[in-house]
N, CA, C and O atoms as a Tinker XYZ file with bonds, in Angstrom:
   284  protein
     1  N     95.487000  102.736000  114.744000    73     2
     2  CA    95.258000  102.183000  113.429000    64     1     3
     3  C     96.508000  102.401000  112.580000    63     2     4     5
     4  O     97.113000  103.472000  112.535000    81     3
     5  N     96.807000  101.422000  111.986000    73     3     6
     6  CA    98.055000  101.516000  111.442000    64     5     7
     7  C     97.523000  102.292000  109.709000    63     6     8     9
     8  O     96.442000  102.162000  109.134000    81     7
     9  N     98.853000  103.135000  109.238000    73     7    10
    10  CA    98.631000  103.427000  108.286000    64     9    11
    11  C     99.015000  102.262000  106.815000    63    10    12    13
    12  O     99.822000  101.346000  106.977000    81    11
    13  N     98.466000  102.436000  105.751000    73    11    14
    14  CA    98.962000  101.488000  104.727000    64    13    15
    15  C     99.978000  102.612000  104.053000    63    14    16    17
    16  O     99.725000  103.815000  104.117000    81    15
    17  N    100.912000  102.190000  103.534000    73    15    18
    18  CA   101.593000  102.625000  102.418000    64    17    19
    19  C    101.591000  102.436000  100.762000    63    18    20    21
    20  O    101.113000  101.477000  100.155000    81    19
    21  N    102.036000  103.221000  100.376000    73    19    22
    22  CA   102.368000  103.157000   99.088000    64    21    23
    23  C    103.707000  103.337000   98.271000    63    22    24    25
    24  O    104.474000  104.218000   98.659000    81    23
    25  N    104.025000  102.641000   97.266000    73    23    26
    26  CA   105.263000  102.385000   96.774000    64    25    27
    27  C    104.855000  103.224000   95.638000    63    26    28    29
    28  O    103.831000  102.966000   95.005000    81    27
    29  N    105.751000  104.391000   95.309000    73    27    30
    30  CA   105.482000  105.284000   94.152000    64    29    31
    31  C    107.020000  105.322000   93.240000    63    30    32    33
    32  O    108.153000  105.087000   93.661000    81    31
    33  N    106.559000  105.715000   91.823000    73    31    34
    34  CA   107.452000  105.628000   90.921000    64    33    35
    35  C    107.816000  106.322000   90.375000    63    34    36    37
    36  O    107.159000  106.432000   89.339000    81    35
    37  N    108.938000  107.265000   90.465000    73    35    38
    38  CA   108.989000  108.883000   89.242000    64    37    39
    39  C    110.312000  108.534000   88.492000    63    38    40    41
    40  O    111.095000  107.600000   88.669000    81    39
    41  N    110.322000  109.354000   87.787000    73    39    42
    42  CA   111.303000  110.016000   86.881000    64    41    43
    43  C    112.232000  111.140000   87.284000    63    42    44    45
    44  O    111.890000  112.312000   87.133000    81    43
    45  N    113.039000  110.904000   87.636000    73    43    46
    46  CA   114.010000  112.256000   87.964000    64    45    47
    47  C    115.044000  112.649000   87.113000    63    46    48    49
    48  O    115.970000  111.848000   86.985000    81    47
    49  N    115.107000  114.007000   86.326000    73    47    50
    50  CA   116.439000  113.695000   85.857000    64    49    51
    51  C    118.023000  113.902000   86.821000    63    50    52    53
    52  O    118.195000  114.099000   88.024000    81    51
    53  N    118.885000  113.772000   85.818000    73    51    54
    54  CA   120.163000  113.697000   86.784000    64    53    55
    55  C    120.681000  114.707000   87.679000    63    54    56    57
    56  O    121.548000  114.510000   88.529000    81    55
    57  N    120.022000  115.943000   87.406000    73    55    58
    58  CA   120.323000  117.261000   88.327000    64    57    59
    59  C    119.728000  116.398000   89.223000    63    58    60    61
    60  O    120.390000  115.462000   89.671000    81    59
    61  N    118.148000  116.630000   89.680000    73    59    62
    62  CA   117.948000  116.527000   90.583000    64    61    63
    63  C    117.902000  114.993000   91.654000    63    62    64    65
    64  O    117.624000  114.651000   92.803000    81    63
    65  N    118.318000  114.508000   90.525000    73    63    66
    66  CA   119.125000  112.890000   91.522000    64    65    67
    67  C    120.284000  113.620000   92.407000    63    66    68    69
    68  O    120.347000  113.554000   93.635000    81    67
    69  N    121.150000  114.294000   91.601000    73    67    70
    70  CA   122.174000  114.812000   92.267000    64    69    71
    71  C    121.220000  115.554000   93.507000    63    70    72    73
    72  O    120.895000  114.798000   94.422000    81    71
    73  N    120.922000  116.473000   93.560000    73    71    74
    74  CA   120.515000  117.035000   94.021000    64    73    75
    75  C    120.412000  116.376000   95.880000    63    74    76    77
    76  O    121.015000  116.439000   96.951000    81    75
    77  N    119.067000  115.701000   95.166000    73    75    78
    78  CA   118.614000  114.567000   96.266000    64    77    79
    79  C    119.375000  113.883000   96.986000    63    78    80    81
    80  O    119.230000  113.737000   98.200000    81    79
    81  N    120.340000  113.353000   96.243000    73    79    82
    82  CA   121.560000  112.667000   97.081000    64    81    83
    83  C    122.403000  113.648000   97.847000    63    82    84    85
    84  O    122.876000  113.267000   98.918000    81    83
    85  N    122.612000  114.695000   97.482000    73    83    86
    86  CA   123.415000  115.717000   97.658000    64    85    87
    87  C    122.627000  115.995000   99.411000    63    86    88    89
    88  O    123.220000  115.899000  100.485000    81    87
    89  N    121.453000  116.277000   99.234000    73    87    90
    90  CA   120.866000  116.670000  100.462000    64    89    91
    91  C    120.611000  115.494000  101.389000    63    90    92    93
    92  O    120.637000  115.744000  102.594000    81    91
    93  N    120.350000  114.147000  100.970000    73    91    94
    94  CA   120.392000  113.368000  101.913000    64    93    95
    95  C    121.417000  112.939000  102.294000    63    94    96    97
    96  O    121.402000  112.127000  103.220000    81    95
    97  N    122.560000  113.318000  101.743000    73    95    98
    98  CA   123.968000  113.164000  102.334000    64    97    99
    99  C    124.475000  114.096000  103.537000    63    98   100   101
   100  O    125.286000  113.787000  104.410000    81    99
   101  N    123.869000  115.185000  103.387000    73    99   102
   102  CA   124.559000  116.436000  103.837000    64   101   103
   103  C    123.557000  116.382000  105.046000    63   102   104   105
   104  O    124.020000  117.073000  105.953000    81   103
   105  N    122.183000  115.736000  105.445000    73   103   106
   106  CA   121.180000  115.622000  106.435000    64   105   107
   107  C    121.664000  114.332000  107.389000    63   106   108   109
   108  O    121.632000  114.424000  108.616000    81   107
   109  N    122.112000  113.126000  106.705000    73   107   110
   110  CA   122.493000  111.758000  107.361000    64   109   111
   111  C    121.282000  110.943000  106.756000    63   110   112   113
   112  O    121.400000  109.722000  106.644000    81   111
   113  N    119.833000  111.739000  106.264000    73   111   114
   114  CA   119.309000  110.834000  105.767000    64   113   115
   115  C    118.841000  110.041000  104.839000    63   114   116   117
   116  O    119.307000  110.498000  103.795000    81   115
   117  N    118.219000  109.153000  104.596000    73   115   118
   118  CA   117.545000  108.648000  103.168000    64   117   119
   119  C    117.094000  109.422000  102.132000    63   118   120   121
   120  O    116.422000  110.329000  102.621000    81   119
   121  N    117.143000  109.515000  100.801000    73   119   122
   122  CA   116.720000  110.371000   99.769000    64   121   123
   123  C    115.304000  109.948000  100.055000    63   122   124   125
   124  O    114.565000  110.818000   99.594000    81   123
   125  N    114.730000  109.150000  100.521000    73   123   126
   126  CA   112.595000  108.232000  100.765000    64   125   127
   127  C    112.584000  109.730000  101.608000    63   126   128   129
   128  O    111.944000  110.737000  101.304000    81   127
   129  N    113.719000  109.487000  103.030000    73   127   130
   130  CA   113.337000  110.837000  104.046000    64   129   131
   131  C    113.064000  112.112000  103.137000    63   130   132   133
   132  O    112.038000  112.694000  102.785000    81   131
   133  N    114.274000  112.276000  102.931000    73   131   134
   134  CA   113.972000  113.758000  101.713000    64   133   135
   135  C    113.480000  114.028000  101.427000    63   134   136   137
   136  O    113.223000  115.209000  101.660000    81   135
   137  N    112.482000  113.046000  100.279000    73   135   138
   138  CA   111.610000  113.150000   99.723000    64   137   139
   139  C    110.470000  113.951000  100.595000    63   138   140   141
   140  O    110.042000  115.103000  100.670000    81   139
   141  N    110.171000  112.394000  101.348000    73   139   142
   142  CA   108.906000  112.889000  102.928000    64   141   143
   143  C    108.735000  114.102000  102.816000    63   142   144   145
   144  O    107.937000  114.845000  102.245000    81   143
   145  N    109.888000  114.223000  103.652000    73   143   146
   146  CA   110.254000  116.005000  104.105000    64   145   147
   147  C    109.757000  117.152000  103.421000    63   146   148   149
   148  O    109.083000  118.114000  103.789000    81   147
   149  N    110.408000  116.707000  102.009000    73   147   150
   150  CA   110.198000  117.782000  101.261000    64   149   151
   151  C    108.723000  118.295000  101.028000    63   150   152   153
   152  O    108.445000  119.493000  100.965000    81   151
   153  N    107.536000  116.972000  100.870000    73   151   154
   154  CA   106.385000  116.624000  100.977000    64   153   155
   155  C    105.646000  117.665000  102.195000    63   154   156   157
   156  O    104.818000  118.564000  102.049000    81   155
   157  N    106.180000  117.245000  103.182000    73   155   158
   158  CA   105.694000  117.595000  104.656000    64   157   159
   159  C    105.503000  119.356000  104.819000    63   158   160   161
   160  O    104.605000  120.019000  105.337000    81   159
   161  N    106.862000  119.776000  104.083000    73   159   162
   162  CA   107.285000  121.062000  103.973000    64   161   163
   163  C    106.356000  121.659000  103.071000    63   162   164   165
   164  O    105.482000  122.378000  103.556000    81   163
   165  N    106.397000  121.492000  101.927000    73   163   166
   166  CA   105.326000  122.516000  100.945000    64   165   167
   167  C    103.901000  122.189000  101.221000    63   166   168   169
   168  O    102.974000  122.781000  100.667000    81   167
   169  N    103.689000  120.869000  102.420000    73   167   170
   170  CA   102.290000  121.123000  102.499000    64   169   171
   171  C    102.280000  122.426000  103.739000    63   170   172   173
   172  O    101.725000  123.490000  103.465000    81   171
   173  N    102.739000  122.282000  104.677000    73   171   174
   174  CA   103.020000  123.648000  105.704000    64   173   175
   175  C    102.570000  124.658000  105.058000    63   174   176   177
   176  O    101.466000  125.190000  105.181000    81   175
   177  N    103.816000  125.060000  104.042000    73   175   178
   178  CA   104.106000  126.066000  103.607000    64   177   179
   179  C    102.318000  126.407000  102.467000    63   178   180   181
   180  O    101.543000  127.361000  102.393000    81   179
   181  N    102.348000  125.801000  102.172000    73   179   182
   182  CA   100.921000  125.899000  101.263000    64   181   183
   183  C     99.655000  125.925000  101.949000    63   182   184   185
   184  O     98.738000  126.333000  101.237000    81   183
   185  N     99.254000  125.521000  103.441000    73   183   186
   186  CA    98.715000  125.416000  104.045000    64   185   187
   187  C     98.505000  126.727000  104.501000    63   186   188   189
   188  O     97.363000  127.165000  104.360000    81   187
   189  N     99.480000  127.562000  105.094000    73   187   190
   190  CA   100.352000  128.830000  105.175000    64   189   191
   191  C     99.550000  129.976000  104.364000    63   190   192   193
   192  O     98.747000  130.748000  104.888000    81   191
   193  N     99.851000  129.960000  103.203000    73   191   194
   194  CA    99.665000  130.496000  101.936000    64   193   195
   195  C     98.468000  130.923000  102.383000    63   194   196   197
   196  O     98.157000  132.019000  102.851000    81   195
   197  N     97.497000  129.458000  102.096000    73   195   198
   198  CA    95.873000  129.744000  101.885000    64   197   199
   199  C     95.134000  130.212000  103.187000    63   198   200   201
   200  O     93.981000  130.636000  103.100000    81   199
   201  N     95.996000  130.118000  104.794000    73   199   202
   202  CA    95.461000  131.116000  105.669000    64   201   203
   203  C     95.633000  132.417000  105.371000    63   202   204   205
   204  O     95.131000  133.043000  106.304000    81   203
   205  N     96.135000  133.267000  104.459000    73   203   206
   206  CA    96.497000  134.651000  103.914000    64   205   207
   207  C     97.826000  134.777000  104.328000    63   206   208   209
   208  O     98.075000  135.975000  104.186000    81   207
   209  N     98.933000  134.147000  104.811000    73   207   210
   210  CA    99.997000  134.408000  104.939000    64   209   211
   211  C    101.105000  134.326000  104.243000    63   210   212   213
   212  O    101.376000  133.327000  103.577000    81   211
   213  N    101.953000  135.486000  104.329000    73   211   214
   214  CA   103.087000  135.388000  103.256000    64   213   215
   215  C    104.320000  134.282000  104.191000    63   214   216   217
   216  O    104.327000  133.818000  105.332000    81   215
   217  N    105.301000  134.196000  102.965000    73   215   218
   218  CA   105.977000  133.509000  103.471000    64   217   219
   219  C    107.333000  134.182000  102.693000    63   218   220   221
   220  O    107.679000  134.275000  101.515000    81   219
   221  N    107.971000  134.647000  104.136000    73   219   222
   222  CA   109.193000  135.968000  103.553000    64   221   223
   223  C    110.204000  135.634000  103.684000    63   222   224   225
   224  O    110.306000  135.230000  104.842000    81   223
   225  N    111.382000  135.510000  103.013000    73   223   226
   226  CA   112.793000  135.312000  103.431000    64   225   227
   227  C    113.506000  136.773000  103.731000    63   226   228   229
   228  O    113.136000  137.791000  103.145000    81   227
   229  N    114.390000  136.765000  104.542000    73   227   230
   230  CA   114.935000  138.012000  104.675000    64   229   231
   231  C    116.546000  137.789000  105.218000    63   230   232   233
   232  O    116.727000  136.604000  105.497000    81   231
   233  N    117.547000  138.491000  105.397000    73   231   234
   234  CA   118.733000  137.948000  105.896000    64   233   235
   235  C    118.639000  139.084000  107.355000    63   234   236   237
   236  O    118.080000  140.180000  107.388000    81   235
   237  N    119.156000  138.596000  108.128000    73   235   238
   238  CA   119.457000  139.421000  109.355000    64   237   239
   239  C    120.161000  140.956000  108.896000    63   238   240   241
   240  O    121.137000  141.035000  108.150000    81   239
   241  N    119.289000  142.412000  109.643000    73   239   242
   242  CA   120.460000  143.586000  109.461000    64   241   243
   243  C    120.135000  143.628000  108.095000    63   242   244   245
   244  O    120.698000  144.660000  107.731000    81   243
   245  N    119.583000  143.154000  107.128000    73   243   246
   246  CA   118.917000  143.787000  105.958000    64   245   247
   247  C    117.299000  144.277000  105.559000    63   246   248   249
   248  O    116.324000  143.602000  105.890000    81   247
   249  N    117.216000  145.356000  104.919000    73   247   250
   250  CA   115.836000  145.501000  104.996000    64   249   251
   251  C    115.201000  144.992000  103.779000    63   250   252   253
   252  O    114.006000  145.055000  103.490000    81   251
   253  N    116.354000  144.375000  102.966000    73   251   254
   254  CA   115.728000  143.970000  101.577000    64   253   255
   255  C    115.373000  142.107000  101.710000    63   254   256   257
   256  O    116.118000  141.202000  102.085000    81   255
   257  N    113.950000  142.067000  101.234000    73   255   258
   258  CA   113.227000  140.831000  101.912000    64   257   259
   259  C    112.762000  139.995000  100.453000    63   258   260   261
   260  O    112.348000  140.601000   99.465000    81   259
   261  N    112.886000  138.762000  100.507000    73   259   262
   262  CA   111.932000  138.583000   99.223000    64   261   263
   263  C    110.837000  137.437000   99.723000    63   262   264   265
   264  O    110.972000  136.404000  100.379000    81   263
   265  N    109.586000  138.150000   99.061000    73   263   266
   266  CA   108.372000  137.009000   99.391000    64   265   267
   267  C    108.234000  135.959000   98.094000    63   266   268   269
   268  O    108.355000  136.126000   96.881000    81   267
   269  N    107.912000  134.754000   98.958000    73   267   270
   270  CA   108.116000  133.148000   98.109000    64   269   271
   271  C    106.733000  133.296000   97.795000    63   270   272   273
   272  O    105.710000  133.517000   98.443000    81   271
   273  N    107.115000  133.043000   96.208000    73   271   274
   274  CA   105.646000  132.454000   95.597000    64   273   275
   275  C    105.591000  130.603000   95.669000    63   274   276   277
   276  O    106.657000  129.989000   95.633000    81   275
   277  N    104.516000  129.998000   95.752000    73   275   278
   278  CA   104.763000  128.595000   95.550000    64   277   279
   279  C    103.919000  128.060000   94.534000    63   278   280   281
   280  O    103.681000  126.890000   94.236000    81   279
   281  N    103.570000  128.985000   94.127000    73   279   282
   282  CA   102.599000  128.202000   93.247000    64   281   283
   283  C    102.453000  127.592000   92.191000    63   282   284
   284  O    101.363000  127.091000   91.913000    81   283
């Protein structure tokens, strides 16, 4: 079954135009991809969350960690 789409409309200001372009430049892909992505990602990550799991950044060889709020 094929999916339907939708054509959506925002407001961005110019940071994060930059931004957007900035990363779909630096990926090879479309700022639409980006977007997706970005979409795809905080649902994970939020999905994540509400099984009780943290979600930790840490750097290698350090013990100092910081946990992501997303909310």
């Amino acid at each position: 079954m094929a999916r339907d789409s939708s054509k959506l409309t925002i407001r961005l200001s110019p940071e994060v135009v930059s931004v957007l372009r900035d990363l779909a430049d630096s990926s090879g892909s479309s700022m639409t991809d980006v977007v997706k992505k970005a979409i795809s990602d905080r649902k994970y990550f939020s999905d994540k969350l509400e099984e009780g799991n943290e979600i930790i950044l840490q750097k290698p060889g350090e013990s100092t960690r910081t946990i992501v709020d997303l909310r």
